[in-house]
C-alpha positions in Angstrom: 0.0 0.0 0.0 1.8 3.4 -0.9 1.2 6.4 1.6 2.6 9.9 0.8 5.0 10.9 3.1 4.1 13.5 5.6 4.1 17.4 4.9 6.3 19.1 7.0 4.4 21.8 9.1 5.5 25.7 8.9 7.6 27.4 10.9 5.5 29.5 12.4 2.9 27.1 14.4 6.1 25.3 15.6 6.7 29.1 17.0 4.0 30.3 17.5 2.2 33.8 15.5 2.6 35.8 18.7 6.3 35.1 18.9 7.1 36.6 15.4 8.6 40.1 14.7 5.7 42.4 13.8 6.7 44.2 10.5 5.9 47.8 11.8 8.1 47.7 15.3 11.7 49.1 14.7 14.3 48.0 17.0 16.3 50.7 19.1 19.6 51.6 18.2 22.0 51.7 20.8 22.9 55.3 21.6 19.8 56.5 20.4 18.6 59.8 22.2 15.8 60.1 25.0 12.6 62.4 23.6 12.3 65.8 25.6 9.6 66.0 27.8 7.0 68.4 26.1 5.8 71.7 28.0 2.8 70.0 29.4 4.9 67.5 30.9 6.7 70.0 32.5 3.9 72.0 33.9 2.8 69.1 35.6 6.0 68.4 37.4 6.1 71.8 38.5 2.7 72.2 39.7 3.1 69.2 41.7 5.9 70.6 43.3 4.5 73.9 44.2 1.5 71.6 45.8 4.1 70.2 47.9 5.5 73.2 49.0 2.3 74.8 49.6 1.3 71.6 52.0 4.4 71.9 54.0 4.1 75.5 54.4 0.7 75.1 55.4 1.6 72.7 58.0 4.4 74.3 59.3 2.6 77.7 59.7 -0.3 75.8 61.8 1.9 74.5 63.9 3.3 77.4 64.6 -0.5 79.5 65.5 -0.9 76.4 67.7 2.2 77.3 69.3 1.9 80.9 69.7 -1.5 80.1 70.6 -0.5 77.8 73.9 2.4 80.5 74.8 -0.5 83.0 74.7 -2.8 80.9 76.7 -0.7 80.3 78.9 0.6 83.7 79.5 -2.6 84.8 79.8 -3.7 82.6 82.8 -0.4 83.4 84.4 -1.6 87.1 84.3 -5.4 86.2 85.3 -4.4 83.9 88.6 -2.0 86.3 89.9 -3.8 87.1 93.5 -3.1 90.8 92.9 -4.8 91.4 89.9 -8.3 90.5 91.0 -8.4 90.4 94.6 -11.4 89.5 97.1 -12.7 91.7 99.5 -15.9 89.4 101.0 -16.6 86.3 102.1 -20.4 85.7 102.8 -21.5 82.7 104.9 -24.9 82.1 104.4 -27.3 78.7 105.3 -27.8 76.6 108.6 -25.7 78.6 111.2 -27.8 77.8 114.0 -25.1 75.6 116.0 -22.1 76.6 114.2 -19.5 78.9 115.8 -19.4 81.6 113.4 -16.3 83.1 114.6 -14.3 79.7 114.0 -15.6 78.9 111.2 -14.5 82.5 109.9 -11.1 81.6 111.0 -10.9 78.6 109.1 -12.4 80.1 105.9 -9.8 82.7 105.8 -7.0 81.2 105.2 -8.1 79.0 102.5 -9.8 82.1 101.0 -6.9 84.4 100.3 -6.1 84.8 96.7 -8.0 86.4 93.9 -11.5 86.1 92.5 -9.5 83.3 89.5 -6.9 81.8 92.1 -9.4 80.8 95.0 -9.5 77.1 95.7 -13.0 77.1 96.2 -12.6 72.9 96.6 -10.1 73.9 99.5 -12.5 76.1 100.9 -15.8 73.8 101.3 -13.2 71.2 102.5 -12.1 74.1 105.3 -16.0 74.5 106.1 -16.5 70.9 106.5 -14.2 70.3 109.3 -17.0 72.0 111.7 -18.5 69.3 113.3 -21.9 70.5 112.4 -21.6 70.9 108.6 -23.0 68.5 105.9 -21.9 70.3 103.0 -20.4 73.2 101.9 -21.3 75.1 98.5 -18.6 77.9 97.3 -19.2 80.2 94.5 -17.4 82.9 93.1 -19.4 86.5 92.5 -18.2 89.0 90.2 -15.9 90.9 90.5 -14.8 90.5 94.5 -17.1 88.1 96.6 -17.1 84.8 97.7 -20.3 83.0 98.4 -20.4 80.4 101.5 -23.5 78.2 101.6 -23.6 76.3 104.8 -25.6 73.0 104.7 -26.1 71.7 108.6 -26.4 68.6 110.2 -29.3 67.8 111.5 -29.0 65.6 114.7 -31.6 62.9 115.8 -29.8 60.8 118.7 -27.2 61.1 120.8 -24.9 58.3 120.3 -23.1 56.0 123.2 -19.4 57.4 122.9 -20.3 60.8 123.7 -20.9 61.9 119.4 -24.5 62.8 117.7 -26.0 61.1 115.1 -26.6 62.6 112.3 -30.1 62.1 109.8 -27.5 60.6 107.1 -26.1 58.2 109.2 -23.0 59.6 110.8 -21.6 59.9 114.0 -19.7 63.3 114.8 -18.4 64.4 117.6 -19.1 68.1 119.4 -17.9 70.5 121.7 -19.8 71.2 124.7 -23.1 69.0 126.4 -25.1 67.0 123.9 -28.8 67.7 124.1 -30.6 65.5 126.2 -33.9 65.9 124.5 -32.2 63.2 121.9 -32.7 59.2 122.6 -29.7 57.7 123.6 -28.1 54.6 121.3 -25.4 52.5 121.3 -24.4 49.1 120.3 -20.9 47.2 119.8 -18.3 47.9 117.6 -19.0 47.2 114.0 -22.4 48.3 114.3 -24.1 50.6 111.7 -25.8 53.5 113.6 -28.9 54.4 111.1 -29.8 50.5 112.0 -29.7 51.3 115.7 -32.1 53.9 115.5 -34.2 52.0 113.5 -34.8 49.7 115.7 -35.3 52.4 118.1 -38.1 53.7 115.9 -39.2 49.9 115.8 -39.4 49.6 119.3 -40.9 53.0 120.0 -44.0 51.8 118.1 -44.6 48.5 119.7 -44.5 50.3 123.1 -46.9 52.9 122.2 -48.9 53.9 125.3 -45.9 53.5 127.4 -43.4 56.2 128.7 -41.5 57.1 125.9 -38.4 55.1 124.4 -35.3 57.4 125.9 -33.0 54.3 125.0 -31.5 51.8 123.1 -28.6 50.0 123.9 -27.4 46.4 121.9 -25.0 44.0 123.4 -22.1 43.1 121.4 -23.9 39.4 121.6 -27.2 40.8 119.8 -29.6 41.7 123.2 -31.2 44.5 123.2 -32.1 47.1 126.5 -34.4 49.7 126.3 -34.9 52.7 128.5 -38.5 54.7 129.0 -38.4 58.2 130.4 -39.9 57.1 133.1 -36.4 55.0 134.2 -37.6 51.4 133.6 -35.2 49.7 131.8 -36.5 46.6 130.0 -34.5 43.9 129.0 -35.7 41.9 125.1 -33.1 39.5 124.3 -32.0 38.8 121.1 -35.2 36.6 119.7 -38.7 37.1 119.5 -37.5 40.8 120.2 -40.9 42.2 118.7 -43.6 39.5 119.8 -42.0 40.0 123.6 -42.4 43.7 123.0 -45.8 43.5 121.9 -47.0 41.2 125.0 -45.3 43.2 127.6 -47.0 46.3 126.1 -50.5 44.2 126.1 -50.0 43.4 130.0 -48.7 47.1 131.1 -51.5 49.1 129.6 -54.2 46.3 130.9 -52.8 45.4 134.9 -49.0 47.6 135.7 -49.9 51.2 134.0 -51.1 52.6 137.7 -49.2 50.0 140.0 -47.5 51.5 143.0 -44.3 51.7 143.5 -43.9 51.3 139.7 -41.7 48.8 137.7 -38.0 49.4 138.0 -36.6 46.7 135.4 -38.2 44.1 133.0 -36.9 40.9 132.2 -38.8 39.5 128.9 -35.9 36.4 128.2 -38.8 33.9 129.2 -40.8 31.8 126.9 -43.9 31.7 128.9 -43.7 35.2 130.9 -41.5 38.4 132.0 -39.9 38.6 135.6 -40.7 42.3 137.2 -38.8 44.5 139.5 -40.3 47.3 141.5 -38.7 50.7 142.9 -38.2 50.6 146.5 -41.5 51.6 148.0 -41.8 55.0 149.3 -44.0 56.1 152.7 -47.1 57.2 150.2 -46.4 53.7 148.0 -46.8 51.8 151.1 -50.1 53.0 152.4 -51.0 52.9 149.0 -50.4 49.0 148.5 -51.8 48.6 152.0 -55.4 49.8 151.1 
């Protein structure tokens, strides 16, 4: 059988069309000169360059208002808080100045107060006012162009407390100069103790004795019992359990059988499950003839 013999296949798909020389592209001479760049080429280089400029000029010129601007500033406030520019020439105290010594708390204000109207701590000077014993709070305000404004906020007191201090409505214990009113109940308890609970057990046990001599006292051991004193100088003695339902029967008998006994009750004793023990006063001549009948 005859076959042909094969054709042999172009160059160029061996090669490939991509990989021959296009007829139009020249090849560069070596040596061969660069083109000069054309005007508009060289207006854009030098624009950009004046942009740059122009930003770091910019910058550095901010920069330097900021400066002048905190050197300014700051001279400024140097001039403004010197005491001599603007000085004071009042201090008012106003508020609750019913049981605070003016006079001291004058002397204590002073000193903090001295400076001008922009140099006063006014935080130094409500911390001067609160080291009277009987102020809450102090408010400090400037007022143009010379005065200082005191507002005075007072304690209010509502017991006298065990260590010789008063308690305050808020809570606290502070201490004062001079006798402690005795129209206030007397509280104490052991160490630890949070005083606003003491007198609110005080208030507790004021209302289940209601009809009784008034509660004058309240006193809690360190292990939890709790004495009581009525203005009439019986002392009664609740424990620590059951405080209120012992309370509330005591009450129940007093007003019913002891309310008009003669010589009255002395002590109480309600740590029994089943009853209270009783102690009179020593009878006097009229409470004897008066138990005799």
């Amino acid at each position: 059988m005859f076959r042909a013999p094969p054709q042999p296949r172009p160059l160029y798909q061996s090669i490939g069309a991509a990989s021959l020389p296009r007829h139009s592209a020249r090849i560069p001479r070596c040596g061969a000169r660069l083109r000069p760049p054309t005007l508009r080429e060289r207006a854009a280089v030098w624009l950009a360059t004046v942009r740059l400029v122009w930003r770091w000029l910019w910058r550095l010129g901010l920069a330097g208002l900021v400066l002048a601007a905190l050197v300014g500033g700051a001279r400024l406030m140097s001039w403004v808080m010197d005491p001599a520019r603007f000085p004071l020439s009042t201090v008012e105290i106003t508020g609750d100045l019913d049981h605070i010594d003016r006079a001291s708390l004058e002397r204590r204000l002073l000193p903090a107060a001295a400076g001008g109207f922009f140099s006063v701590d006014v935080a130094a000077v409500a911390d001067a006012a609160r080291h009277e014993p009987w102020v809450k709070q102090a408010l400090v305000r400037r007022v143009w162009p010379d005065k200082l404004v005191v507002e005075i906020v007072g304690r209010r007191s509502i017991a006298r407390w065990a260590d010789g201090g008063l308690l305050s409505d808020s809570g606290e214990v502070f201490a004062v100069a001079g006798p402690l009113p005795e129209q206030l109940p007397l509280l104490g308890g052991p160490a630890g103790v949070q005083p606003r609970r003491v007198y609110a057990e005080y208030q507790r046990f004021s209302r289940l004795l209601e009809g009784l001599p008034a509660v004058r006292e309240v006193r809690q051991e360190a292990r939890g019992a709790w004495h009581i004193g009525l203005a009439n100088g019986m002392t009664i003695t609740a424990g620590r359990k059951d405080v209120a339902g012992r309370l509330k029967r005591f009450a129940a008998v007093y007003r019913s059988r002891l309310a008009g006994v003669a010589p009255p009750l002395e002590s109480v004793d309600l740590r029994y499950s089943d009853g209270f023990a009783v102690r009179f006063k020593p009878a006097s001549e009229p409470d004897r003839k008066i138990m005799d009948l």
